[in-house]
Backbone bond lengths (Angstrom), bond angles and torsions (degrees), N, CA, C in turn:
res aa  C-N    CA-C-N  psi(-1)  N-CA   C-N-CA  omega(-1)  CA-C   N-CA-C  phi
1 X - - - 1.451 - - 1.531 108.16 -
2 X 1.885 109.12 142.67 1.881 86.09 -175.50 0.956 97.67 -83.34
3 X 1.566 113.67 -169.38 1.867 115.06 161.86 1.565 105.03 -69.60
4 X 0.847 143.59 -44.51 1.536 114.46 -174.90 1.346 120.85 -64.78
5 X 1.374 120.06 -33.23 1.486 119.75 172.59 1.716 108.14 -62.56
6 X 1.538 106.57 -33.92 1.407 100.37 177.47 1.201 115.91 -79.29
7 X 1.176 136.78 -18.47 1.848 151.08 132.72 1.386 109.65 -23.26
8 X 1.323 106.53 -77.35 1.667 104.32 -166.96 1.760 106.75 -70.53
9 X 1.356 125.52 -22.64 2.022 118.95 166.75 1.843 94.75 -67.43
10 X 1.704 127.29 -56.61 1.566 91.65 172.35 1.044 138.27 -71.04
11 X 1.646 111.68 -5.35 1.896 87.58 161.89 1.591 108.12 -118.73
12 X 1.395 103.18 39.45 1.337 103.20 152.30 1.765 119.36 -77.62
13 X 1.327 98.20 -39.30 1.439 107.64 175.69 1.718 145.69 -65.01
14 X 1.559 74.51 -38.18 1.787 111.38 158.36 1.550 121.21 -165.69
15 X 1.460 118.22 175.58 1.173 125.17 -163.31 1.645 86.37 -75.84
16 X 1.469 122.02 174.78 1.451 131.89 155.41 1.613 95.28 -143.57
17 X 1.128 89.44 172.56 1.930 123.29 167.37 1.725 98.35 -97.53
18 X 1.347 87.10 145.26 2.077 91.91 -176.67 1.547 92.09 -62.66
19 X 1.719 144.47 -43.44 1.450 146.43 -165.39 1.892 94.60 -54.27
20 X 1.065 113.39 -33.70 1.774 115.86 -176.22 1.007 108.29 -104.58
21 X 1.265 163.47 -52.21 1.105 152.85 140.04 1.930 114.44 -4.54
22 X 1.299 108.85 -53.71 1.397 115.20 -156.37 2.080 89.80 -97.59
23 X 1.038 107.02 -0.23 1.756 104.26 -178.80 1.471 83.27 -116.14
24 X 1.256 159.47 -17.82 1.380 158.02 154.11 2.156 105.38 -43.09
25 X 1.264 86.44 -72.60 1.386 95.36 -157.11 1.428 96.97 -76.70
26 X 1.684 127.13 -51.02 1.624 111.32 161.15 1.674 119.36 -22.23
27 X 1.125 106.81 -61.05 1.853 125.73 -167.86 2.145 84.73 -66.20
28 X 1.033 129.09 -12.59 1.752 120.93 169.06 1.275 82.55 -98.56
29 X 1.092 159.64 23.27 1.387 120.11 -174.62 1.336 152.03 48.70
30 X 1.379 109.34 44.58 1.090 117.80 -155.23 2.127 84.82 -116.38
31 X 1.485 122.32 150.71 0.677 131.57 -179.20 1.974 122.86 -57.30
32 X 1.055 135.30 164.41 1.658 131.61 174.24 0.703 79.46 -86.47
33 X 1.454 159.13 -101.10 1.663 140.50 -174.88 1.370 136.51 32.39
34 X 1.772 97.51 -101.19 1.117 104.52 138.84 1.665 145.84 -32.97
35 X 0.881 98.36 -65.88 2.229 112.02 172.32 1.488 88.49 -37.77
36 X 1.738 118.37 -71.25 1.576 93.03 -147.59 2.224 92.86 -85.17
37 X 0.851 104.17 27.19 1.659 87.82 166.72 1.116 76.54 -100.91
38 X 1.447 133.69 -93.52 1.688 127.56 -157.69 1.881 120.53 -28.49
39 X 1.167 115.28 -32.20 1.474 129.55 179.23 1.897 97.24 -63.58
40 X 1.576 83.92 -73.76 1.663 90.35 176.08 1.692 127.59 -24.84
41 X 1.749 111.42 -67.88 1.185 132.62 -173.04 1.874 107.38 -72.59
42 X 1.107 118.69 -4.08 1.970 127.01 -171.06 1.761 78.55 -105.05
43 X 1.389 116.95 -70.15 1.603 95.58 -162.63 1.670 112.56 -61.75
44 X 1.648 118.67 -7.57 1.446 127.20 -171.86 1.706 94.97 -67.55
45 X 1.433 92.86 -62.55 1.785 112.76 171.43 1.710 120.76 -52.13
46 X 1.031 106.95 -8.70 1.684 128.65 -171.30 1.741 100.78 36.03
47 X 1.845 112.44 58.80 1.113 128.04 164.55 1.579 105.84 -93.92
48 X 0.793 100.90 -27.54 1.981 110.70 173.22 1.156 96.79 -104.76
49 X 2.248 111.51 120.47 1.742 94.07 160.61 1.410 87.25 -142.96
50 X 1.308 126.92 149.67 1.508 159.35 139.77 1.588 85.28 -11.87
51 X 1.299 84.87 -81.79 2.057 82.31 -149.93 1.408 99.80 -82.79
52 X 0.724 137.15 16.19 1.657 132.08 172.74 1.435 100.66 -83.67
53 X 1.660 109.77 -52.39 1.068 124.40 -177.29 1.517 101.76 -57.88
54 X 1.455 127.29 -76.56 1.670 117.71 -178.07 1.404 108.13 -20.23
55 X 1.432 100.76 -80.13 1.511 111.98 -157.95 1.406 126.64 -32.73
56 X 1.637 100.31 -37.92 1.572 125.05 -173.21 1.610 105.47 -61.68
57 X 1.537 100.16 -63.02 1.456 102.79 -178.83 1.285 127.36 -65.27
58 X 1.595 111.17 -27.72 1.621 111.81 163.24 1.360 105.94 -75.09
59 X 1.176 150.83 39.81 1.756 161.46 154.79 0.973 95.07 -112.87
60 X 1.388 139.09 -58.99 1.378 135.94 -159.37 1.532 100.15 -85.26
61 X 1.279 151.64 -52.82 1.003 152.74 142.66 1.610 117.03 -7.82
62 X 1.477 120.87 -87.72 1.229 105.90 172.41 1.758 129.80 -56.58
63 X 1.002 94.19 -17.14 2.110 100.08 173.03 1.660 103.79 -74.75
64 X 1.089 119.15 -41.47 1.441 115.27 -179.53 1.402 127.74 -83.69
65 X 1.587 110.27 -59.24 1.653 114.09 144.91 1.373 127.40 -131.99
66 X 1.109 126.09 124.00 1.663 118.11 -155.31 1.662 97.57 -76.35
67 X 1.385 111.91 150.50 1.399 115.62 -174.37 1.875 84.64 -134.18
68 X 1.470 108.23 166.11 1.306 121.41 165.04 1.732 108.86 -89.66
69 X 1.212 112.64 172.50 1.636 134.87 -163.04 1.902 99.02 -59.81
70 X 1.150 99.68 -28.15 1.703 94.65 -169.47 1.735 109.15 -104.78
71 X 1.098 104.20 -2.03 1.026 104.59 164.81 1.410 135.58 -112.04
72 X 1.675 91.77 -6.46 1.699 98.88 157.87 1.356 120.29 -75.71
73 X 1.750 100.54 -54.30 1.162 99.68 177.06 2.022 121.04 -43.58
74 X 1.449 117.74 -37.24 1.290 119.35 -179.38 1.336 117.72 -74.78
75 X 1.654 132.08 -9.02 1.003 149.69 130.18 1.843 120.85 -34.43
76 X 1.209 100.30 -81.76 1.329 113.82 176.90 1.647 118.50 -56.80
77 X 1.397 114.99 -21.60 1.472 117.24 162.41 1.773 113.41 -59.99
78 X 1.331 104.13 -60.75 1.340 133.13 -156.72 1.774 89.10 -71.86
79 X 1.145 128.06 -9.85 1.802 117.82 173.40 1.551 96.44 -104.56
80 X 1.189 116.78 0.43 1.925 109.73 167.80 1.611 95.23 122.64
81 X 1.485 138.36 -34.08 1.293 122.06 -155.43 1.685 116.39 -64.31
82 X 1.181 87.67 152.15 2.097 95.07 -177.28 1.449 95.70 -59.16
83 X 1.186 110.20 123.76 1.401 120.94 161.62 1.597 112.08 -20.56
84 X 1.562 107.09 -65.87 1.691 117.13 -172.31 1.494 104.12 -65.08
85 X 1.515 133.14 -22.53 1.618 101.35 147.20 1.692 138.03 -117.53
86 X 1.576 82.61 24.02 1.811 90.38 158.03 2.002 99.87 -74.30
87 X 1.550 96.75 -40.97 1.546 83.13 -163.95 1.417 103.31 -84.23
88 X 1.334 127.69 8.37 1.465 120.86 164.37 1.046 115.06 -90.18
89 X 1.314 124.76 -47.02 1.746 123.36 146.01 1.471 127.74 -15.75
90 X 1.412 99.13 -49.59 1.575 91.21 -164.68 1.369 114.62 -83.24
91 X 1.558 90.51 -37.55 1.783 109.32 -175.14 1.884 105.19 -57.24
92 X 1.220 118.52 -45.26 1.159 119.74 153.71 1.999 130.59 -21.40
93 X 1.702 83.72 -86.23 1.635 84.70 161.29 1.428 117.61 -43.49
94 X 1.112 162.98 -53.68 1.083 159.70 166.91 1.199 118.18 -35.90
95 X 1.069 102.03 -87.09 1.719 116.00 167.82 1.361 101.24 -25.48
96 X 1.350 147.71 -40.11 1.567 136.08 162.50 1.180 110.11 -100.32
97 X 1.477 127.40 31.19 1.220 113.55 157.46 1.955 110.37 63.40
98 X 0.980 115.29 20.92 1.395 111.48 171.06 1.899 117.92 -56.25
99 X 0.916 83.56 -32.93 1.214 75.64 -159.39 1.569 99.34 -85.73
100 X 1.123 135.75 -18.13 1.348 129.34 167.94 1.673 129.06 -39.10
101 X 1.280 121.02 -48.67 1.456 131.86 -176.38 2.065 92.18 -70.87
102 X 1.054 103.16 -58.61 1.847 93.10 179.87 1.481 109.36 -45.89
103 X 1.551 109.15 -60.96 1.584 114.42 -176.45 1.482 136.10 -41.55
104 X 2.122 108.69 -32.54 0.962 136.90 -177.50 1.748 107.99 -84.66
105 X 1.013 108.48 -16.88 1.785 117.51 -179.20 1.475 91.99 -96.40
106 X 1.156 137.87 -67.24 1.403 145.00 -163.59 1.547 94.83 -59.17
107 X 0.543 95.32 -47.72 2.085 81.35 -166.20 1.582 102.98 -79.97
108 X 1.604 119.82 -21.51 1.607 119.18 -167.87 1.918 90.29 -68.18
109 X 1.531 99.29 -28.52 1.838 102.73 -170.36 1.264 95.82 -89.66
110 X 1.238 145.53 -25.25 1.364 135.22 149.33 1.625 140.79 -31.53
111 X 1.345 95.28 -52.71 1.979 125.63 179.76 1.016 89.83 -60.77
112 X 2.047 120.42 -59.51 1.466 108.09 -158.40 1.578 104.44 -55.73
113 X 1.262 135.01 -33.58 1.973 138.82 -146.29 1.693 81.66 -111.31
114 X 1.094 139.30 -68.58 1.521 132.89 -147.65 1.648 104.48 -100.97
115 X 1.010 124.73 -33.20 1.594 115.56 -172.61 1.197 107.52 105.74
116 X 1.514 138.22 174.39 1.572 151.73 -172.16 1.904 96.65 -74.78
117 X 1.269 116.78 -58.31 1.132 127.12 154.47 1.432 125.42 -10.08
118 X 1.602 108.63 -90.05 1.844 135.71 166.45 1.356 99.26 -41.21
119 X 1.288 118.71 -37.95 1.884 101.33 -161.33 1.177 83.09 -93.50
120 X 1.590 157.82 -30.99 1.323 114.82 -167.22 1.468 118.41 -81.25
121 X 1.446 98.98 -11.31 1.750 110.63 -171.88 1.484 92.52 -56.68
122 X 1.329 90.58 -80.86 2.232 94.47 173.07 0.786 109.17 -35.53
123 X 1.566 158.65 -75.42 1.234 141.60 -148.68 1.002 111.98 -57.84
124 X 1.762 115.47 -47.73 1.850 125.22 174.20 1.470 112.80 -49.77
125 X 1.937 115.61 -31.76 1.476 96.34 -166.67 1.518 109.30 -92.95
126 X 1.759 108.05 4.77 1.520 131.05 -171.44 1.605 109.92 -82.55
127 X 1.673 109.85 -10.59 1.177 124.27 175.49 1.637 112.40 90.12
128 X 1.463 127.51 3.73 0.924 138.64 169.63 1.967 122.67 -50.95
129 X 1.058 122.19 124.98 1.389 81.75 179.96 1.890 126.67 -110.90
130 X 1.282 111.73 -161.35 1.815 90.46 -160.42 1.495 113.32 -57.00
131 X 1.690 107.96 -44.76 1.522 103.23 -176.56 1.340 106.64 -56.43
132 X 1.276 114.36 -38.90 1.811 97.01 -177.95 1.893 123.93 -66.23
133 X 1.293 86.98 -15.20 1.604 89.65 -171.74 1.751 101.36 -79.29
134 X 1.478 105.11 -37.31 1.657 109.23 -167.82 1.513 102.57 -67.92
135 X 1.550 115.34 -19.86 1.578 100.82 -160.87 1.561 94.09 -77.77
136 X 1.228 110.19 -24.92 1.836 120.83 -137.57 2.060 77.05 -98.43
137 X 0.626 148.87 39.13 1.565 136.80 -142.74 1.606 78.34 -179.93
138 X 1.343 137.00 -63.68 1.460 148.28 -172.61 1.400 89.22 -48.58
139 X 1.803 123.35 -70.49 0.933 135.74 -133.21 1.528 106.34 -81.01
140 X 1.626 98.17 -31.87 1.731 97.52 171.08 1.415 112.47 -78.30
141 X 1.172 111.12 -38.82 1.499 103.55 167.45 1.798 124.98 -23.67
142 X 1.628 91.82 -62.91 1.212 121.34 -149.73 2.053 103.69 -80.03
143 X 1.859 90.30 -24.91 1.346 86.24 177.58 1.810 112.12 -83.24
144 X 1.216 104.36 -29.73 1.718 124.76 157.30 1.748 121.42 -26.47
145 X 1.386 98.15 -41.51 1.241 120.16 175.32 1.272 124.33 -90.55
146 X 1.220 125.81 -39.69 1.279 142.19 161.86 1.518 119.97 97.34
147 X 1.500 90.34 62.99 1.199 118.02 -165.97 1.667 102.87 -130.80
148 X 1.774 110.87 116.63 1.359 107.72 -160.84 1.331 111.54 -73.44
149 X 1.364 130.51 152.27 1.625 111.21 -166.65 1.418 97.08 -127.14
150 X 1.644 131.15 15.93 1.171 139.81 -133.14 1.924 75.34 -126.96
């Protein structure tokens, strides 16, 4: 298989950052040569993208365990992405409120095990910050009550 065909089956599976992608196929043995022609010709093809990649993993991220804005972004550094679109990524999610509907499920399963208390500790050490915790805390309240918050 060359390296680019072995390029385009790993991000058939999932998105990568070019820093994982190119420590993937190095770790096969595939030549620096090769890697950055295949790297080259995937972002030509826009089969490799920066922000495809952010965006994806900040979706998958908050659905699995919700983290706050600084700790995605320190996430999304640490898998290779350029700083300027981890933080366009994230600032994004926000700006639509993504992360709210994950945050509001995660902490409702929180209250039940830790208390009003326990969940804000976690949420605070999740990088969340207070206004976000009080709204999301408001909102379960408020859905508790049966009061539409939508």
């Amino acid at each position: 298989m060359t390296c680019y065909d072995k390029a385009v089956s790993l991000l058939a599976i999932r998105e990568h950052t070019e820093k994982e992608l190119k420590a993937k196929l190095k770790a096969k043995g595939y030549s620096d040569d090769d890697i950055s022609a295949s790297i080259a010709r995937l972002k030509d093809e826009k089969y490799l993208s920066e922000e495809r990649f952010a965006a994806s993993f900040i979706r998958s991220r908050l659905r699995k365990s919700p983290e706050g804005k600084g700790m995605l972004l320190m996430r999304l550094i640490e898998k290779g992405s350029p700083r300027q679109v981890a933080s366009d990524a994230v600032r994004n999610a926000w700006e639509e409120e993504a992360y709210s509907g994950p945050l509001i499920r995660y902490a409702s399963s929180l209250i039940a095990k830790k208390g009003e208390e326990g969940t804000k500790a976690v949420l605070l050490r999740k990088g969340f910050t207070p206004s976000e915790i009080s709204s999301c805390l408001k909102a379960i309240a408020d859905e508790r009550e049966g009061i539409d918050v939508e």
